[in-house]
C-alpha positions in Angstrom: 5.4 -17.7 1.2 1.9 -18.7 2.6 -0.6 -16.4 1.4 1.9 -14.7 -1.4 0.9 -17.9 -3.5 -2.6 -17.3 -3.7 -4.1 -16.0 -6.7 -5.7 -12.8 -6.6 -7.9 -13.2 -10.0 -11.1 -10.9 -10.1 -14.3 -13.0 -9.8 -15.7 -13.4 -13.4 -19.0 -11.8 -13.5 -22.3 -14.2 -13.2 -24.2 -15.2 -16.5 -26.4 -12.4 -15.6 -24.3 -9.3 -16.5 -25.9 -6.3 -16.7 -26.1 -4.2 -20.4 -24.0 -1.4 -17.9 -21.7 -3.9 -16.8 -20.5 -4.5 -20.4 -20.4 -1.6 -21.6 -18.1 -0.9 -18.6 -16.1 -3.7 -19.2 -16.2 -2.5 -23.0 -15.2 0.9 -22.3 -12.2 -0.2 -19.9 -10.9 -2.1 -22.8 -11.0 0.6 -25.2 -9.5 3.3 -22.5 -6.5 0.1 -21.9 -5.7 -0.1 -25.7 -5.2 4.1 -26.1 -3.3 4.0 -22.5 -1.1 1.0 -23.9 -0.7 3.1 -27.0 0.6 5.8 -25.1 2.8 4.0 -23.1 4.6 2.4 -26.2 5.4 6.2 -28.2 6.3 7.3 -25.0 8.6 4.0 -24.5 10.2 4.3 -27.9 10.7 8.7 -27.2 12.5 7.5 -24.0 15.5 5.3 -25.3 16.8 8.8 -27.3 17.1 10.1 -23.9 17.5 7.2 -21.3 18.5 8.7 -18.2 20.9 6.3 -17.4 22.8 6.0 -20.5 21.9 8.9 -22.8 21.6 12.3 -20.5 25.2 11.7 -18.7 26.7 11.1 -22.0 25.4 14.5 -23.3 26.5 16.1 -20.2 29.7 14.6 -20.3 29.9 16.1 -23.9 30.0 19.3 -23.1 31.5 18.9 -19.6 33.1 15.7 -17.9 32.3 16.5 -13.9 31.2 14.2 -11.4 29.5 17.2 -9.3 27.8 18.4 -12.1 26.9 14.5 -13.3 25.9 14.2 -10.2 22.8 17.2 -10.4 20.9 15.3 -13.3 19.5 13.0 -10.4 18.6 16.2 -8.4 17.3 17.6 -10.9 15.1 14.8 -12.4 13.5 13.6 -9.2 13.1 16.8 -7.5 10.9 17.5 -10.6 9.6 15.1 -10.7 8.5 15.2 -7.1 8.0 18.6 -5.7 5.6 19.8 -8.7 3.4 16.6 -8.6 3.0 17.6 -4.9 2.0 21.1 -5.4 -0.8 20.0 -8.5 -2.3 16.5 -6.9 -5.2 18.5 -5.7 -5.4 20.8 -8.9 -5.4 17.2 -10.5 -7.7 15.5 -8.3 -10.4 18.2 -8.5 -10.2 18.0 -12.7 -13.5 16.6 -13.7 -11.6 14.8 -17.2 -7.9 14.6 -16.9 -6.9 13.4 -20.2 -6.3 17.3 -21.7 -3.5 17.3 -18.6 -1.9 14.4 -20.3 -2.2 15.2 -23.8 -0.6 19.3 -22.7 2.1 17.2 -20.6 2.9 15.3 -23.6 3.7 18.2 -25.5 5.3 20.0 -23.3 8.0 17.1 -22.8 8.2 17.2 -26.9 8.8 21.0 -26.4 11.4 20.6 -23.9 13.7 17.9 -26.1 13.5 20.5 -29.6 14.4 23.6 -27.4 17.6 21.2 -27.6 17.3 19.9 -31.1 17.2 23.7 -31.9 20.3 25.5 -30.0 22.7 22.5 -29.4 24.5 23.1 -32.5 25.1 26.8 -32.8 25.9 26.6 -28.3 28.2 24.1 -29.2 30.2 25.7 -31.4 30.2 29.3 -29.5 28.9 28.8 -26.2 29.9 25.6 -24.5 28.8 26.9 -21.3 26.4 28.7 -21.9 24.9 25.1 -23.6 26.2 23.1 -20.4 24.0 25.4 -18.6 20.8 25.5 -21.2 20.8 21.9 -21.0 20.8 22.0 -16.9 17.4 24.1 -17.2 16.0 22.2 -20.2 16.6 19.1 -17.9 15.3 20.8 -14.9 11.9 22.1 -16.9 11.3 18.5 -18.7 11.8 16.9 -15.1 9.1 19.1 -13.6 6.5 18.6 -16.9 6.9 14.5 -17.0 6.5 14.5 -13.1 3.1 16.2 -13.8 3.0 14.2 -16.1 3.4 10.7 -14.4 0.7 12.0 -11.6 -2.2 12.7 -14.4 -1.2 9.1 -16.1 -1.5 7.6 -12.6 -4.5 9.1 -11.7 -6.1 8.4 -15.4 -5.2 4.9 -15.1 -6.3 4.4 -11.7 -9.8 6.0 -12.8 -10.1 3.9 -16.4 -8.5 0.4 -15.4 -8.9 -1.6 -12.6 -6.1 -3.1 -10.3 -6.4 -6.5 -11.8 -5.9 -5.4 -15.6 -2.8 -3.2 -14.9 0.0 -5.6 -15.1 -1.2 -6.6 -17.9 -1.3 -2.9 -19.6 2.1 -2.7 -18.1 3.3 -6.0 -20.0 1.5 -5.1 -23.3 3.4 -1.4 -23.2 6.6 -2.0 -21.7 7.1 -5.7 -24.0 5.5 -4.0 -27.2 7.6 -0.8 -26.3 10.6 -1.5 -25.6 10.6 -4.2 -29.3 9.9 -1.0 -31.5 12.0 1.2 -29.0 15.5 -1.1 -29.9 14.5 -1.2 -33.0 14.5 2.4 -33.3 17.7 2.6 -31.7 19.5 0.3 -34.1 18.1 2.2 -36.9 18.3 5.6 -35.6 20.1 5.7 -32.1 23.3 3.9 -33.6 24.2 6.1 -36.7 23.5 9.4 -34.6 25.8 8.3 -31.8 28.7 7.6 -34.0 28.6 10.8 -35.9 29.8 12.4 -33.1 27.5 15.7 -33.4 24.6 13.8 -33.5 22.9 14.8 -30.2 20.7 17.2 -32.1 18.8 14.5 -34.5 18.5 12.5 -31.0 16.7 15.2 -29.6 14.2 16.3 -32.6 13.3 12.5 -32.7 12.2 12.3 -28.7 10.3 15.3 -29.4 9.2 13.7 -32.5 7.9 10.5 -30.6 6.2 12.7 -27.0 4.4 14.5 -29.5 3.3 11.5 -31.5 2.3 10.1 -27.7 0.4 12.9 -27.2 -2.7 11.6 -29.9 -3.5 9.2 -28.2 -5.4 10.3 -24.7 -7.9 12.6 -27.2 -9.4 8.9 -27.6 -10.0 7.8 -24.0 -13.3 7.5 -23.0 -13.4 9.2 -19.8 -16.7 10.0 -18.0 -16.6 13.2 -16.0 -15.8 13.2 -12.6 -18.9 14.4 -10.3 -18.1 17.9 -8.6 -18.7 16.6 -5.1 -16.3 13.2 -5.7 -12.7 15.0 -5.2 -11.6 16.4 -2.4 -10.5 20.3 -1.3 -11.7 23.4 -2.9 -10.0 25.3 -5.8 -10.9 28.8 -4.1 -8.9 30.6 -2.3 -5.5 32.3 -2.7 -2.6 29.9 -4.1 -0.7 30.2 -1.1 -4.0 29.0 0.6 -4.5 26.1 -1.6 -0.8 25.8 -1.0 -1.3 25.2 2.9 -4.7 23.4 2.8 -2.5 20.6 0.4 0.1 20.6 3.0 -2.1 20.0 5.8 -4.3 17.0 3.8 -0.5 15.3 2.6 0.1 15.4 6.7 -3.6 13.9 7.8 -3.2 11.5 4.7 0.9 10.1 6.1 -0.5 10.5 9.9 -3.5 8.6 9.2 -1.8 5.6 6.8 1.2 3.6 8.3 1.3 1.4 5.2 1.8 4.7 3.0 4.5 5.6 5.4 6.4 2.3 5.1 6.0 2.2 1.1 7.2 5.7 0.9 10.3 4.3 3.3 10.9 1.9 0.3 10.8 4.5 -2.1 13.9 6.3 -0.3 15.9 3.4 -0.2 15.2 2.3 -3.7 16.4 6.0 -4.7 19.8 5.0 -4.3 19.4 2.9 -7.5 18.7 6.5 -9.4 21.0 8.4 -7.9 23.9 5.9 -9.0 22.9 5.5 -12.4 24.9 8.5 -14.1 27.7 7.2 -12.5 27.8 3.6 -14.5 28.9 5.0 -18.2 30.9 7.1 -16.8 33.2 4.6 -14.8 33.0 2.5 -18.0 34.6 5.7 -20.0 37.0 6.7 -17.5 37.9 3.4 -16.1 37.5 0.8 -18.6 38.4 2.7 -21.6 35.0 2.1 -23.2 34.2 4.3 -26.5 30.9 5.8 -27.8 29.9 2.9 -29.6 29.1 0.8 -26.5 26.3 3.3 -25.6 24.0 1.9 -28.0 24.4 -1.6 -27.2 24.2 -0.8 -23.2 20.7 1.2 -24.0 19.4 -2.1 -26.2 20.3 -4.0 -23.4 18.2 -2.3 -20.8 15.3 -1.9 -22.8 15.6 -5.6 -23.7 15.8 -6.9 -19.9 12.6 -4.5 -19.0 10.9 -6.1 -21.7 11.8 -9.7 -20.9 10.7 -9.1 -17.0 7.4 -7.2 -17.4 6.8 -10.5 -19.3 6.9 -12.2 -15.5 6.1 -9.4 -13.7 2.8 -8.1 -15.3 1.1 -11.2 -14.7 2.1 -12.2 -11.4 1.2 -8.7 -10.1 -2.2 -9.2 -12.1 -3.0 -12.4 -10.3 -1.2 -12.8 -7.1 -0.5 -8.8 -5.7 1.3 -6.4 -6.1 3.7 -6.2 -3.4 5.6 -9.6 -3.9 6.7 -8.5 -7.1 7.7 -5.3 -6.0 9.5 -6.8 -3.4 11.7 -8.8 -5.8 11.9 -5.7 -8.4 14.0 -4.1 -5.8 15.5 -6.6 -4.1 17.1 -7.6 -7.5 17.8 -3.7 -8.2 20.8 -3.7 -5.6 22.6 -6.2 -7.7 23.1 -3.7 -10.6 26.1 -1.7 -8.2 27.2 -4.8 -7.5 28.1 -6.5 -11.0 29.9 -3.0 -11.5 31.8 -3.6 -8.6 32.9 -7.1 -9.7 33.7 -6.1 -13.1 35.9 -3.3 -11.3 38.0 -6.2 -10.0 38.9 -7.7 -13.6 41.2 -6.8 -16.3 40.2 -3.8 -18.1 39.6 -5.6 -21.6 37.8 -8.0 -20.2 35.7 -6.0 -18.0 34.7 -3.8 -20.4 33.5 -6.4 -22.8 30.7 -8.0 -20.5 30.2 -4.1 -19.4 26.9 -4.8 -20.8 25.5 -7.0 -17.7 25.6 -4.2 -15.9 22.3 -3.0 -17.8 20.0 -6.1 -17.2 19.1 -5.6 -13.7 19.4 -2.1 -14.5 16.2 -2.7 -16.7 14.5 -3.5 -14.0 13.7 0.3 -12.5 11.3 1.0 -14.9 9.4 -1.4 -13.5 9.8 -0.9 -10.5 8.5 2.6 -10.4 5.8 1.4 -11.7 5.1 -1.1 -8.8 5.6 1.7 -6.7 3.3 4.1 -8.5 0.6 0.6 -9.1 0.9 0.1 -4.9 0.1 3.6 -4.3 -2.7 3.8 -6.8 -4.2 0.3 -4.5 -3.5 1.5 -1.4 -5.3 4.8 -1.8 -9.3 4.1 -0.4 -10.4 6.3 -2.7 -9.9 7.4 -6.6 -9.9 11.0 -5.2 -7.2 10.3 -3.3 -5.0 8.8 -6.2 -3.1 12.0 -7.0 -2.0 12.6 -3.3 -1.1 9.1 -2.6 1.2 9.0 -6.0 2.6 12.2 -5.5 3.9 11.4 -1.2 5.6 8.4 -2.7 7.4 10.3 -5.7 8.3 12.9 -2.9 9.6 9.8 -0.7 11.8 9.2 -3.9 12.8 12.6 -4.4 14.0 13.2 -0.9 17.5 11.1 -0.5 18.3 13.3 -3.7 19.8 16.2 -1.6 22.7 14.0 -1.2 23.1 13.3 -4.9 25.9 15.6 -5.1 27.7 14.3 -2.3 27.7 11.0 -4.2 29.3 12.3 -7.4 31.7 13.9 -5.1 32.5 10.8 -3.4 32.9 9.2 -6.6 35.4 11.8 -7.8 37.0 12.0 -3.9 37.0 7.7 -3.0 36.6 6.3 -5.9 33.6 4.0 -7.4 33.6 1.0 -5.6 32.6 2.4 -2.0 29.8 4.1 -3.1 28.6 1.4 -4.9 28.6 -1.2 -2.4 27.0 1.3 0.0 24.1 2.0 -2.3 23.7 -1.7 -2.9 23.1 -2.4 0.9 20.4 0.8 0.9 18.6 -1.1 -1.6 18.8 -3.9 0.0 17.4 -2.2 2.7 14.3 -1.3 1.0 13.5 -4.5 0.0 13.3 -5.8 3.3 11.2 -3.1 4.1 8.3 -4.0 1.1 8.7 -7.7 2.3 6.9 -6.4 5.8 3.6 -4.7 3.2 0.5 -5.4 3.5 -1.5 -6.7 -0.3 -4.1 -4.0 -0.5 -6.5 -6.5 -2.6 -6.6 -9.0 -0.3 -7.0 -6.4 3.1 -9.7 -5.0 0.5 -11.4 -8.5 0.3 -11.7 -9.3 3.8 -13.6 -6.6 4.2 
């Protein structure tokens, strides 16, 4: 790979370190420890509603429809996508950004006991009514953890350098995702086979963003100077509004490189807008019960573990974009293995169903490549918001055609769509593979 193989290590600082310079470096390992914590409550909140297991399945509960299947993807990247867009400069211009994470926090705990609360009594009465509730509620959580996401991104890439991030990301996501299967055998397990369980699965995500929510009041973040971010907050909102529009324009005009990464982000958004699809081809298809869910959600959480293991530290020392690069080139195998297992005997397919989520439990991860690139690529910290929030709108865009993919599934069958979203991946990847490392350009100069 040439220059892929060399190692990207900060350069340890001389024997003659300042008094400021460590208590930098000691207030960047205090602010890594409350971000890690963070991560992990979220992490273990998360597997009570993974979006690629858990959400379809409570759908499905109310209503079994492909169209309708097909929305959660709209729905959950267009939130998260079009809001972070309209709030990267409110963000940006926010001398201490850690009150926007902790109110985020809650409001995604808010969102999850609106459920926990009117599940049961809509259930009983109302079953459309509750289909529909749960279609907003979706909506509304989408829009707060995309706003969510951008403050975290921009916190992160104020409080810890590049170097360090992969291995916050390995601490959070391999502590994480131990305590989050754990949680799921415990809890996660017994719910799911009552039956009428979705409202304890609810109250404990809410339970668990809340508990997330502690943790930013301990960062140590020094204020941001007035004159350091960019854009005004005067003005009318539809002002702000335009003046945002026209900077997200100068900023994709003016950076190539951001252009090409947010072409990645598309194609990688065929992985996401497949995923609700997998469960229920294993339902429908395969003849797979309730029970499976729990093991298909410990599996996932397991393989993103086990590969933030490999990829945290290779992004720490050698760059970014080769492990993202290999994050989504190995994401197109996930429609694949369900396409094999479509070709077997039903009883045996659905037994090793479970494969399916291993390279599944490698989107996680790669979001966060995505979101780490953007963050590196960005030649400011000012500019950290807008450069996050182009590529989440990069992912959000294929999702128009989410829809059309549950209808396809319902119209052609599985298989097709599959394959076809496997060679868009693929697609991406060869894309990243042409990125520049931002360290390294960063380096040379």
């Amino acid at each position: 790979m040439g220059d892929d193989t060399t190692d990207l290590d900060p350069i340890p600082p001389p024997a003659g370190t300042t008094t400021a310079a460590l208590d930098d470096a000691g207030r960047e390992s205090r602010n890594t420890f409350w971000i890690e914590c963070y991560q992990i409550a979220v992490r273990v909140g998360w597997i009570f509603k993974t979006e690629t297991i858990i959400m379809p399945a409570v759908l499905d509960a109310v209503v079994d429809s492909g169209f309708l299947r097909g929305l959660l993807p709209v729905l959950n990247r267009g939130g998260q996508s079009v809001p972070p867009l309209l709030v990267a400069g409110a963000v940006a211009r926010r001398p201490r950004k850690k009150w926007s994470l902790v109110a985020t926090s809650l409001g995604m705990a808010a969102c999850f006991a609106v459920l926990a609360v009117a599940w049961r009594p809509l259930q009983a009465a109302r079953p459309d009514l509750l289909a529909l509730l749960f279609l907003v509620v979706y909506a509304t959580f989408s829009a707060v953890i995309g706003v969510n996401q951008l403050v975290f991104a921009a916190l992160q890439g104020k409080l810890v350098s590049p170097g360090h991030r992969g291995r916050a990301m390995v601490v959070s996501v391999a502590v994480g995702s131990v305590l989050a299967i754990a949680a799921a055998i415990a809890l996660l397990g017994p719910w799911l086979a009552e039956g009428d369980g979705f409202p304890k699965i609810f109250a404990a995500t809410a339970a668990f963003f809340a508990v997330a929510a502690v943790a930013p009041v301990f960062l140590d973040e020094p204020a941001d100077s007035p004159g350091s971010t960019p854009g005004s907050s005067r003005g009318s909102l539809g002002h702000r509004c335009a003046a945002g529009v026209a900077a997200w324009r100068e900023t994709v005009a003016g950076d190539p490189v951001l252009v090409r990464l947010a072409a990645v982000a598309a194609c990688f958004s065929a992985v996401l807008m497949m995923f609700p699809h997998y469960q229920a081809f294993a339902r429908d298809r395969l003849g797979s019960g309730a029970g499976s869910l729990l093991a298909w959600v410990c599996t996932q959480n397991a393989a993103t573990g086990l590969a933030s293991l490999v990829a945290g530290p290779v992004s720490d020392r050698r760059g970014t974009r080769i492990v993202l690069v290999w994050l989504v080139a190995l994401s197109a195998v996930t429609p694949l293995v369900v396409t094999a297992l479509s070709l077997l005997p039903h009883a045996t397919a659905v037994t090793w169903f479970w494969i399916v989520y291993v390279p599944l439990g490698l989107n996680p991860l790669s979001l966060k490549l995505l979101t780490n690139y953007a963050l590196e690529l960005a030649p400011a910290a000012a500019e950290h918001p807008r450069y996050v929030s182009i590529v989440g709108a990069a992912l959000a865009a294929p999702f128009l055609l989410s829809p059309l993919v549950g209808l396809a599934v319902d119209g052609i069958g599985f298989r097709p769509v599959f394959v076809l979203g496997a060679l868009v991946i693929l697609a991406g990847a060869v894309i990243a593979a042409g990125l520049p490392e931002p360290r390294r350009a960063r380096r040379r100069h």
